[in-house]
C-alpha positions in Angstrom: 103.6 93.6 73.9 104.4 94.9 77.7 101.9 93.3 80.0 99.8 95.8 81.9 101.2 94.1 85.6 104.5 92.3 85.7 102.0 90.1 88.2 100.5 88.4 85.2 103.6 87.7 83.9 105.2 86.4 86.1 102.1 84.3 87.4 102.1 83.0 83.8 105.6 81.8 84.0 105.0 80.2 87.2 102.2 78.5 86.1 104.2 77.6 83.2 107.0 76.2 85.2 104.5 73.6 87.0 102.6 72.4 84.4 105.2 71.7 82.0 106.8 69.0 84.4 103.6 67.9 85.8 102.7 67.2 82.4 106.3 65.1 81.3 105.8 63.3 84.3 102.5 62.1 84.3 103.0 61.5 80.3 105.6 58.9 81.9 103.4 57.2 84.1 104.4 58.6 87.6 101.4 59.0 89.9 99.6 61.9 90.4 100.7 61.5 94.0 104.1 61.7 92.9 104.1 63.6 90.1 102.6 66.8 91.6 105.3 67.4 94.6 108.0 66.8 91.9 106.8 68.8 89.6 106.5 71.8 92.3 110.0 71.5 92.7 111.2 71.1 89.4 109.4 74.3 88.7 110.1 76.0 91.9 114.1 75.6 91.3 113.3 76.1 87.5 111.8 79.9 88.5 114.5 81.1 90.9 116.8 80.2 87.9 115.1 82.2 85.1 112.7 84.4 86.2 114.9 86.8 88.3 114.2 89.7 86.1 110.2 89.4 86.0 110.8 88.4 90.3 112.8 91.8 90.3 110.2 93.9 88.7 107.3 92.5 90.7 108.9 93.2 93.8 110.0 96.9 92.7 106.5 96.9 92.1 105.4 96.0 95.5 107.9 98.2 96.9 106.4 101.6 94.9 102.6 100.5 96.0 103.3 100.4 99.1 105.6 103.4 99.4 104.0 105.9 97.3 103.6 109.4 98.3 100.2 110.1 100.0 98.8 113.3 100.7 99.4 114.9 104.3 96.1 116.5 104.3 93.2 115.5 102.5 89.3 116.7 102.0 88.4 114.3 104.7 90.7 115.7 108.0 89.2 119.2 107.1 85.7 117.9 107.1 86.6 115.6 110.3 88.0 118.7 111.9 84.7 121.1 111.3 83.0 118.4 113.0 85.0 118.0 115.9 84.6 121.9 116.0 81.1 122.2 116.1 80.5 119.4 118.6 83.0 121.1 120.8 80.7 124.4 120.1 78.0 122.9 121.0 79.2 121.3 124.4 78.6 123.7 127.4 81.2 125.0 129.4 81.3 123.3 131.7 82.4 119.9 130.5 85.9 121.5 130.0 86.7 121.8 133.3 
């Protein structure tokens, strides 16, 4: 099963990542106060290491968002544009000058 957004996936894994060595350590008695910045870095380094391919796919995923084609002219300019015309219609002549 492909997820619908390599986001969640990846997200997931993260998640994953930090709660699996918050949980070792506070099953060994390390404080909470500990426990959590450790456990961020454990699963920080633990992330770079295996999730390279799902890290690769969200950002080629950012990358095509952002830099998808768009329209050069859409409904809105030609509606914008017979507005500007009729105000300028409307205006007497001699504003232009």
């Amino acid at each position: 099963m492909k997820p619908r957004s390599p986001f969640l996936l990846y997200t997931v894994l993260r998640l994953l990542f930090l709660a699996a060595p918050l949980v070792g350590l506070m099953l060994l008695g390390v404080t909470w106060m500990i426990a959590v910045p450790v456990a961020a870095v454990v699963g920080l380094c633990l992330s770079y290491i295996f999730l390279a391919k799902p890290r690769e796919a969200v950002a080629r995923d950012i990358y095509e968002r952002r830099n998808r084609e768009k329209p050069l002219h859409t409904e809105n300019d030609d509606i914008e544009d017979e507005a500007q015309d009729a105000a300028a219609a409307r205006r007497p002549a001699s504003d232009e000058a």
